[in-house]
N, C-alpha and C positions, 0 to 999 in steps of 0.2 A: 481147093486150097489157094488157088493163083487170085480167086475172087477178095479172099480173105486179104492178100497181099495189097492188091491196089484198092482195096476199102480203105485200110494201114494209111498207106501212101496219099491217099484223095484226103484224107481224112488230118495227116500230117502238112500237106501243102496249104489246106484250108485251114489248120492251124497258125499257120508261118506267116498266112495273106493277113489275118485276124491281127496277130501279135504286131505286126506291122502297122497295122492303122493304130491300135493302142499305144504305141510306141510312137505315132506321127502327133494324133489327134489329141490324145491327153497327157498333159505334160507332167501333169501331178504323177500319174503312174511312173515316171522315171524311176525316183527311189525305191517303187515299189518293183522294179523290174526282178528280184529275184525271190517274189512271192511262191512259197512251195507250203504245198499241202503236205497235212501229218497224217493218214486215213490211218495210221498201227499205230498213233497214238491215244492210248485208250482215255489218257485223261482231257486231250484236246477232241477227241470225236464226244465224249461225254457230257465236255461244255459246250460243242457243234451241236450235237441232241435237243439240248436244253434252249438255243439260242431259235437255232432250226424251226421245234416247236414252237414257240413264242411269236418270230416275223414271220416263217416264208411257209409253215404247212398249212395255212386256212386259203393260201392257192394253189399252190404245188404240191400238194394233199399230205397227211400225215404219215404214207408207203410209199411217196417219192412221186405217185403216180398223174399226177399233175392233173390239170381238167381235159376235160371232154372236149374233143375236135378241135385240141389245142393246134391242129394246123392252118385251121379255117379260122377267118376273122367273124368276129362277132357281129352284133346289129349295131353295136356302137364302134365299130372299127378297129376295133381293137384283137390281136392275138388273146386268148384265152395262156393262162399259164403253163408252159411244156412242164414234163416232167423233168424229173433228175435223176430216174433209175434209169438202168440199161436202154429203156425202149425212147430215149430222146437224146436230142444231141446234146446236153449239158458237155459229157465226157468226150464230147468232140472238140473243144476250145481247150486251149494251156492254162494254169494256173495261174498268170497273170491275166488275161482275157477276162475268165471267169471271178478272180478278186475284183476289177476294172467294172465290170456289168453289175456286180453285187454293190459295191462302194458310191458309183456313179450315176447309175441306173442305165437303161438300154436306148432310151430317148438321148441320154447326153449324149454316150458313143453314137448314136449313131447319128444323132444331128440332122440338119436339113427339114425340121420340121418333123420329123418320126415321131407317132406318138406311143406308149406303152402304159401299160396298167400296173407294170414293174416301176416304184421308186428308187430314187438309189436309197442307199442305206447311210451314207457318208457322215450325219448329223444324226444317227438314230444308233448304227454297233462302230466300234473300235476296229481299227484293221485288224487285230489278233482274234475279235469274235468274227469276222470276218471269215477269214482264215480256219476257224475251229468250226463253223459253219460249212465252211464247203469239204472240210475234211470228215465232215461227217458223213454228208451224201456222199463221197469220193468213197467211205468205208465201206460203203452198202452194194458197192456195184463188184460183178462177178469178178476174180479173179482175171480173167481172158480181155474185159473192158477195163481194170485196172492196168492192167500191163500195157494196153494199145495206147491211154491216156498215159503210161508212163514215155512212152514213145513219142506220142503228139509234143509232148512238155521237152523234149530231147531235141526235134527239131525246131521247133521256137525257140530252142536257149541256142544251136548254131545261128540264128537268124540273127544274133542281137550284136 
């Protein structure tokens, strides 16, 4: 149990460092600072389904389960797509982080030349499908990773 505690904790502080640089780095993201996901919303996980399938399952697969040896860089340098069920760290970042990555893509936050195979989406969904997108995958993860992610999102909102 105590292991459980400072995963919590590691996992919150790594949240709080994240929302931080979002909050530094992109400015656009200000207004968006009190993006919250709807996962019990059946008609917004619905239209998140619908959007989900359409951009992000032909790399982040159609059961969440993202590509193969999404930890290891490819021949082309590139990270392969994580997942976004329980077994990646999607549900480790706060709900602005992850609307931030999705809208921006992962090359703009992170800057300095980083390259990703992740676009943003900013010119292609609306913040709302956005939002109905990540509240979809948000719906799909267990109960126990819902509640830790409601936590992560709790210390990021002190953070602000």
């Amino acid at each position: 149990m105590q292991n459980k505690g400072v995963m919590v904790l590691g996992a919150a502080v790594g949240a709080a460092i994240m929302y931080g640089i979002v909050s530094f780095f992109v400015p656009q993201a200000g207004p968006q600072q009190n993006v919250e996901l709807h996962p019990d919303d059946l008609k917004v996980v619905a239209l998140g389904k619908k959007i989900y399938d359409a951009n992000c399952a032909s790399c982040h697969g159609v059961k969440l389960e993202g590509e193969a040896n999404w930890r290891e860089r490819g021949e082309d340098g590139l990270l392969p797509a994580p997942p976004h069920d329980e077994t990646g760290h999607t549900w480790h970042h706060p709900d602005t982080l992850l609307f931030a990555l999705t809208k921006y893509g992962p090359a703009a936050m992170a800057g300095d030349g980083y390259t990703s195979a992740m676009p943003g989406f900013e010119d292609v969904l609306s913040d709302e499908e956005i939002i109905a997108s990540l509240s979809y995958i948000k719906s799909r993860w267990p109960k126990e990773v819902r509640q830790r992610h409601d936590q992560i999102n709790q210390s990021a909102a002190q953070q602000q």
